[in-house]
C-alpha positions in Angstrom: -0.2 4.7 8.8 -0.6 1.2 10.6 1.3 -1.6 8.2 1.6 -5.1 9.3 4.8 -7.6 8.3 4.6 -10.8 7.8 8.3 -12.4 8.4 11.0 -10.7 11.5 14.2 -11.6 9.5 16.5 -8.8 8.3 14.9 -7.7 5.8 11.6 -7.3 7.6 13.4 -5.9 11.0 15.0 -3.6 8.5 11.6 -2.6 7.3 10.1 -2.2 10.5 12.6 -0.1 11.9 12.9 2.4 8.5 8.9 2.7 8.8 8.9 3.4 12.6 11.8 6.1 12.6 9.2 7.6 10.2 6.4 7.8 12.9 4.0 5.4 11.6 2.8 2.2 13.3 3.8 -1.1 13.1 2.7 -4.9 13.7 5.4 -7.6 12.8 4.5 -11.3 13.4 7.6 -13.1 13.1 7.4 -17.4 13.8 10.4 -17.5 15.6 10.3 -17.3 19.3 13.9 -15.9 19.7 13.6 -13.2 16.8 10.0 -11.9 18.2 11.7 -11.8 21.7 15.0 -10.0 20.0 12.6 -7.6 17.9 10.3 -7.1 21.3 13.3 -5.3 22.5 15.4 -3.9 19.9 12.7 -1.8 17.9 11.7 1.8 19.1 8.5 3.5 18.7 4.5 2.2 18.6 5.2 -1.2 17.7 3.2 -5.0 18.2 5.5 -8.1 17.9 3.7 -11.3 17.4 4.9 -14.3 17.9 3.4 -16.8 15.2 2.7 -17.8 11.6 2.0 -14.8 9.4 -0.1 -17.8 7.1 -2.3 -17.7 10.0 -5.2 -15.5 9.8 -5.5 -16.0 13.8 -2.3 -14.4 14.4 -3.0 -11.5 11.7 -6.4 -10.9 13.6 -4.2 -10.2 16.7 -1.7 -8.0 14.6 -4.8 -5.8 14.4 -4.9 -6.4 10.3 -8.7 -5.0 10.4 -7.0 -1.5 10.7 -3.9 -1.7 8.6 -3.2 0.4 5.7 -0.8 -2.3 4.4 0.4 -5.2 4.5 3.6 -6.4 3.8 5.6 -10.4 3.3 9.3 -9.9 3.8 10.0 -13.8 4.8 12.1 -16.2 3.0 9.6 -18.5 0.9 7.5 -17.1 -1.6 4.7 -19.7 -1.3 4.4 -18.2 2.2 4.5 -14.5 1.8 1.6 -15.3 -1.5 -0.8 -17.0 1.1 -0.1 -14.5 3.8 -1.0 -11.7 1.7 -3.7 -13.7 0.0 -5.4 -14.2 3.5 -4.8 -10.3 4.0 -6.1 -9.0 1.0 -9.3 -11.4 0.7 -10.3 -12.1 4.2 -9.5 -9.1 5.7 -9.8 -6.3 2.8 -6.4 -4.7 3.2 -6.1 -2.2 1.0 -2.8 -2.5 -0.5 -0.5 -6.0 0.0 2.9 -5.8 -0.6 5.2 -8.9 -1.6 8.7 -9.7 -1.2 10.0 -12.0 -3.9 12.9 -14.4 -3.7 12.5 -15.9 -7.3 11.4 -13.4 -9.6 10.5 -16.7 -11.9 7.5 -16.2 -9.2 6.5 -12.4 -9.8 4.0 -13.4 -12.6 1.6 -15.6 -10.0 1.5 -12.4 -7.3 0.8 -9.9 -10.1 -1.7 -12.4 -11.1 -3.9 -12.5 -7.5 -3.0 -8.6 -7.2 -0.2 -8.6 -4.8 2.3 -6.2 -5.6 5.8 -7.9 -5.7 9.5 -6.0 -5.2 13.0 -7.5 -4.5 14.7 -4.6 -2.9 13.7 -3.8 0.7 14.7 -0.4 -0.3 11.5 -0.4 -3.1 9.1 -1.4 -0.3 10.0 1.2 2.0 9.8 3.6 -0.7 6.4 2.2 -1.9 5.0 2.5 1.8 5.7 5.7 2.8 5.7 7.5 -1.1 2.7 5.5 -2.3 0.6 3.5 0.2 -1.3 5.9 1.4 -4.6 3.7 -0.2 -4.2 5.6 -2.9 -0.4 6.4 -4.7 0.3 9.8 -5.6 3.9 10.0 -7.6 5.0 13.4 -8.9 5.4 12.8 -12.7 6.7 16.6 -13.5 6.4 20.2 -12.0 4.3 23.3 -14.2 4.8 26.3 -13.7 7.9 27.1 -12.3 7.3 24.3 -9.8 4.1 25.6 -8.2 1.9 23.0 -10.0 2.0 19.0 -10.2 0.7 16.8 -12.7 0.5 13.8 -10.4 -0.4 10.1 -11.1 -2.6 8.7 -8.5 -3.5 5.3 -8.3 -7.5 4.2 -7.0 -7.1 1.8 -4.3 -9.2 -0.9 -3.3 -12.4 0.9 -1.8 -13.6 0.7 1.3 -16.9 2.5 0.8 -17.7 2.5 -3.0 -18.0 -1.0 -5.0 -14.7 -1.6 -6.9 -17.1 -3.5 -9.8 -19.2 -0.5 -10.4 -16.5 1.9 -9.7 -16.8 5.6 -8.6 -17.3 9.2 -10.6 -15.0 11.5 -10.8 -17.0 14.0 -9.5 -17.9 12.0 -6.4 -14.3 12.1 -5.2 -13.8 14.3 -3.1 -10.6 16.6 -4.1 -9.6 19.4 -2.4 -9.4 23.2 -4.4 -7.3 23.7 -6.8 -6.7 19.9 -8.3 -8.7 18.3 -10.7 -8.3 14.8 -12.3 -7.3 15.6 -16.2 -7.0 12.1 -17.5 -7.2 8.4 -17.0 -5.6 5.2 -17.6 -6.8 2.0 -17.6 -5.8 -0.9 -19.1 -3.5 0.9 -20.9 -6.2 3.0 -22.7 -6.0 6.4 -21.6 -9.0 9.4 -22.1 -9.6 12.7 -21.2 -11.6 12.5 -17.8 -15.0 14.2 -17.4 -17.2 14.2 -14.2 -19.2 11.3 -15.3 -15.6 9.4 -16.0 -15.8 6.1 -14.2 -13.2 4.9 -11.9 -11.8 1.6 -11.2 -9.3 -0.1 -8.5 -5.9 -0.2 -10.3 -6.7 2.5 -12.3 -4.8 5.4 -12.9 -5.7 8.9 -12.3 -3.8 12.2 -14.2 -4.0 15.2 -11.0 -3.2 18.1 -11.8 -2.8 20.1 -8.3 -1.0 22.5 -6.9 1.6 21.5 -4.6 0.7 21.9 -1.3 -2.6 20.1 -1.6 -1.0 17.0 -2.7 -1.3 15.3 0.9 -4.6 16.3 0.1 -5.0 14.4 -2.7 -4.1 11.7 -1.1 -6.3 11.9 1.7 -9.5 11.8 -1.0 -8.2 9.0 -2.6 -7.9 7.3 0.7 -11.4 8.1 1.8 -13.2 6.0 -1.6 
């Protein structure tokens, strides 16, 4: 995956570092001359250090934010990381932005524009590399004796189907052996059918055997 961070501090060094050990790629645009030069050399792997303001969508155009997967605002100030993801998510059509919150008194106004929101650098790692793949597949339990998943997937912002009109089930394209059972939305949940519409923020119920679950992933990522 290609994910772009907004702020070079700890936390999003940290971030950076956990995500490139992993093998993805990563874009950090940090405001401070001495922290971009300090991350320039301390971080290993395929890597872009920016020098400027993440609230800039100049300097998130040279971070390469047209391609990311994510993007994610580690900095200090939460009015900051809102209008950096804000510009990301609107502007530039990043699937999936990612928040970090100082004052959870604040959590309300992201949930509000749809930018997810954690405290813990440890949560958005985990969110990243579990569930950002445009598209968040999380194991809810194991059938029969382990070989089957019921999965809970979670429809990302589309690239290539309108997220007002929504897309069929049976126009995603899902590999053998998985098929989506349910869905939630809203809190309402029904029993899905092939003319079941789907929605961005919805929630899908897979059922699929194990090893295609990358799979699943893949055809969540491709709406």
């Amino acid at each position: 995956m290609y994910i772009v961070i907004a702020g070079g501090g700890k936390i999003g060094s940290y971030l950076a570092s956990i995500l490139l050990k992993s093998g993805n790629e990563v874009a950090v645009i940090e405001q401070k001359l001495t922290t971009a030069d300090r991350l320039s050399m301390q971080l290993e792997g395929r890597y872009l250090v920016i020098h400027g303001d993440g609230c800039d969508s100049r300097y998130q155009e040279d971070a390469g934010i047209r391609g990311a997967d994510v993007f994610v605002a580690t900095t200090g100030q939460d009015d900051s990381n809102l209008v950096s993801c804000e510009i990301a998510q609107r502007v530039f059509h990043v699937p999936r932005c990612i928040a970090r919150v100082n004052n959870p008194k604040n959590e309300r106004i992201f949930r509000e524009v749809g930018v997810e929101c954690v405290s813990s650098t440890t949560l958005i790692a985990n969110l990243i590399e579990e569930e950002a793949l445009l598209g968040s597949v999380s194991v809810v339990s194991s059938l029969t004796h382990g070989n089957v998943a019921l999965a809970e997937v979670v429809v990302p912002r589309m690239r290539h189907f309108s997220d007002e009109d929504g897309v069929l089930v049976e126009e995603i394209p899902l590999p053998d052996n998985a098929l989506i059972a349910a869905v939630s939305s809203g809190g309402d949940v029904e029993v899905a059918n092939a003319e079941t519409l789907l929605f961005s923020g919805d929630k899908a119920i897979v059922v699929a055997d194990e090893d295609v679950l990358d799979d699943v992933r893949l055809a969540f990522r491709s709406l």
